[in-house]
N, C-alpha and C positions, 0 to 999 in steps of 0.2 A: 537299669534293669527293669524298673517299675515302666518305664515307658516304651520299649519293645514288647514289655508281656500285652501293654493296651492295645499296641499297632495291633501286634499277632490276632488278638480275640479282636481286635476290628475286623481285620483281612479274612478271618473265619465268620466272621457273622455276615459280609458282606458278599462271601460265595454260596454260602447256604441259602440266602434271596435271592442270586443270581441262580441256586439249582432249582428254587421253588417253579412251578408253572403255573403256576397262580398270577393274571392281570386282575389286578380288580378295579372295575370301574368306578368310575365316579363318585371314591369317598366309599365305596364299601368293604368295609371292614373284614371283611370273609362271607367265600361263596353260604349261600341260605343252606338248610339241611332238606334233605330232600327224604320223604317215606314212603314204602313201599305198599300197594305192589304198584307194578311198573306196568305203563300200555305200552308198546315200543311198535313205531310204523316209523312211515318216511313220506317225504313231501316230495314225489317222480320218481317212487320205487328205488332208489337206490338199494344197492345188494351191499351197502356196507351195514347195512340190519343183520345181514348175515354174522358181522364183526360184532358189532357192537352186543348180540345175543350171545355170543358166546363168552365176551369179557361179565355180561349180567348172573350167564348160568355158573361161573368162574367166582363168581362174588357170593353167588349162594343167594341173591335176593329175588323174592316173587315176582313174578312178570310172564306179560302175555307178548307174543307178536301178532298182530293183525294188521297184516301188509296194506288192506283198504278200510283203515279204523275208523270206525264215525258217529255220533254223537248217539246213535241206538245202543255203540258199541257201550260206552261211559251209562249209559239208564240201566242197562242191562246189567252190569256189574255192579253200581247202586244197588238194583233190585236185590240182587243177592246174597246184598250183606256185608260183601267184603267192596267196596268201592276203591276206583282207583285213586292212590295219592298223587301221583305221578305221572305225565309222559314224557316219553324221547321220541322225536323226531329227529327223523335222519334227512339233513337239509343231501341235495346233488342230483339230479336227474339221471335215469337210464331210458334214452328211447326205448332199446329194447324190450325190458322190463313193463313199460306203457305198452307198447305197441302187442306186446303177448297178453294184457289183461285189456284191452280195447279200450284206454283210456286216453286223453289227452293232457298235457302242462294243465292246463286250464281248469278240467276237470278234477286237477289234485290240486290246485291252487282253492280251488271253492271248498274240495271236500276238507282240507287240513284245516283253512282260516275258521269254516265252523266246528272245527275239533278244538281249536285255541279258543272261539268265544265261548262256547260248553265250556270249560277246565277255569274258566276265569270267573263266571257264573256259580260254579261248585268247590273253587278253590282250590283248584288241581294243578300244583308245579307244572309247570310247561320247558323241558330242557332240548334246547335247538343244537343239533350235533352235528359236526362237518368233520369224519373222520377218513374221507377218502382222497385227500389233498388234491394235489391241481389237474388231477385226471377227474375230479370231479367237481371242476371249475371248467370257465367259457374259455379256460386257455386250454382245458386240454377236451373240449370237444371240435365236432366238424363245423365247416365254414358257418356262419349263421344261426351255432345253434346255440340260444341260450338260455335254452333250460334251466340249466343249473345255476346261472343268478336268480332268474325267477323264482326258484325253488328258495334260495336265502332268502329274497325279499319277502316271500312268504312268511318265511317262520322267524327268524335270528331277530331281524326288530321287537317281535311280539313275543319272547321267549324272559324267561326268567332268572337263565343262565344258560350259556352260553359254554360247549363244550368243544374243542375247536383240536386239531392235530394242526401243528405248527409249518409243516408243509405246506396247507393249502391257507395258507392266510400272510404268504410272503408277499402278497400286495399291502396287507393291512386292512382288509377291508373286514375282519368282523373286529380289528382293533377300533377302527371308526367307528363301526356301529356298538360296539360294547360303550364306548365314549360317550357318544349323542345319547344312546339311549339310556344311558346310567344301568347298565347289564354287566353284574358281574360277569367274565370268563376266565374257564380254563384254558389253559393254552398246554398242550403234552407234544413230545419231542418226537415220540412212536407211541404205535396202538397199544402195546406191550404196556407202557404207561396208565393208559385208562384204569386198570383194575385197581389197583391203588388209590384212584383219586373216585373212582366212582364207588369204591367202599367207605372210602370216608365222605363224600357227600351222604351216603344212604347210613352211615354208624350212628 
């Protein structure tokens, strides 16, 4: 009897870390805690800022969107007392969204990488997000266009964790880079998931 009751609490202990979505990289122990308030942009405008703002405003924690955030943005909020703890970036390109603010890949690739060396400078969590899955990957844009890795190589390496919807990472690739880089990530089944795990980063 004693040794079915052990099976049982095995087999229970061992679907409760299969429901966790929790990867954690490299020997870490649990994702870092993150404080608020929140800068929240994106690296090629993606309009999954639109998502991810509404899971923050959802969670009750302070946060700014500033769809072309940049390192005046961080002095400026210094200035005033209350500085930022935190940013999200929202890694995945929207031509359109570029092409309506007359910017290029290029353009957000320089203006984000000096939003990451500010925040590293000031000690500002840096959390790189990919919650638009593979419509927001090089498989689900047009012939040639690849924004949207360029937009990961931007941010997800230099990030601090790593917030990821499991749809768009069925190649593995922020699992590789969580690896290489020793970056904890989340990994969530649906977006519906994020408010749950992004309260308890921020509790």
């Amino acid at each position: 009897m004693k040794t079915i009751f052990r099976i049982c609490s095995l087999l229970f202990l061992v679907f409760l870390l299969g429901a966790n979505s929790y990867f954690l990289g490299a020997g870490q122990a649990q994702a870092p805690k993150a404080s608020p308030p929140i800068l929240l942009t994106a690296c090629g405008q993606s309009p999954d800022t639109s998502t991810m703002k509404v899971v923050i405003q959802k969670s009750k924690i302070p946060y700014d969107l500033v769809e072309l955030a940049t390192v005046q943005d961080l002095a400026n909020k210094k200035s005033s007392g209350t500085p930022y703890k935190t940013i999200i970036i929202l890694m995945g390109a929207s031509l359109k969204g570029m092409g309506a603010a007359g910017i290029s890949i290029e353009d957000e690739i320089k203006r984000t990488s000096e939003l990451i060396d500010a925040a590293r400078r000031d000690k500002i969590m840096v959390i790189g997000a990919h919650i638009g899955g593979m419509k927001r990957r090089a498989q689900g844009a047009a012939v040639g266009d690849n924004t949207d890795e360029l937009s990961i190589d931007a941010v997800a390496p230099k990030s601090d964790l790593l917030l990821v919807l499991k749809e768009g990472n069925e190649d593995g690739r922020f699992t590789v880079i969580a690896k290489q880089k020793k970056i904890p990530m989340i990994e969530v089944e649906k977006n519906l998931d994020l408010i749950p795990e992004i309260e308890k980063l921020f509790k």
